[in-house]
N, C-alpha and C positions, 0 to 999 in steps of 0.2 A: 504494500500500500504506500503508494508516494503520498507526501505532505500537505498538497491538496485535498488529497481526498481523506486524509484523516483529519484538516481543516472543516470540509464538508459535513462528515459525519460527530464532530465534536461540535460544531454550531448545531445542530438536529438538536443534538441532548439538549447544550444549552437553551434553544428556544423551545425546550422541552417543560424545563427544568423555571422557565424566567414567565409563560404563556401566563395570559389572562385565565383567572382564577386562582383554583387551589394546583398545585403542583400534584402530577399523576406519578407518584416516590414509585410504584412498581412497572410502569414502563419506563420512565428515567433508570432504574434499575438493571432492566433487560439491553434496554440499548447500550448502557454503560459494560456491563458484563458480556455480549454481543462481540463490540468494538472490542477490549482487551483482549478477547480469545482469539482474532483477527491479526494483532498486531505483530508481524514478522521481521520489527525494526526495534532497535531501540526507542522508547518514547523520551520527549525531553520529559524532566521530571514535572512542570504542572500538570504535564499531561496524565503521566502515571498517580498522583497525586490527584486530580479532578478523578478520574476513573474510578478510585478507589475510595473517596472520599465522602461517597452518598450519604451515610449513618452521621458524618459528623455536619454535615450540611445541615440536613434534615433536624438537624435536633437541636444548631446554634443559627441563627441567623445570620450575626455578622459575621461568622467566621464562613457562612456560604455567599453573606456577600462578597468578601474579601477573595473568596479563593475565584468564586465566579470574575472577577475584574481582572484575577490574574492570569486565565485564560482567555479572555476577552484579548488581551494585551499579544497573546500567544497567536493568537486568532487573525488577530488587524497584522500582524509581522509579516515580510514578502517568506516567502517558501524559498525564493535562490536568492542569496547575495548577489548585488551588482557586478557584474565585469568590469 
């Protein structure tokens, strides 16, 4: 899986995870554990850390805001360095 498309599929969760209303914690869940089983790359570490992270989201607020902004950040990043 090139960086794009684990970009792709890590925005999914998150507008999963961020959607108007109540957050659906068992398909956020599935997709989160889904993607990890997929991943045949080293992940940077928000990455692995977002993935894994559900239980303590779910249960603290800021620290699911806090981590959600730090993949946001991972997310806006270009996938190749400039030449």
């Amino acid at each position: 899986m090139d960086t794009d498309e684990l970009k792709l599929r890590l925005g999914r969760i998150l507008a999963e995870e961020e959607g108007d209303g109540a957050t659906d914690w068992p398909t956020v869940e599935r997709m989160s554990v889904q993607l990890r089983g997929e991943l045949q790359m080293p992940a940077p570490l928000i990455v692995d850390e977002y993935l894994r992270g559900l239980d303590r989201r779910r249960e603290d607020e800021m620290f699911g805001r806090a981590q959600r902004n730090e993949l946001l950040t991972f997310l806006r990043g270009r996938a190749e360095p400039e030449a």
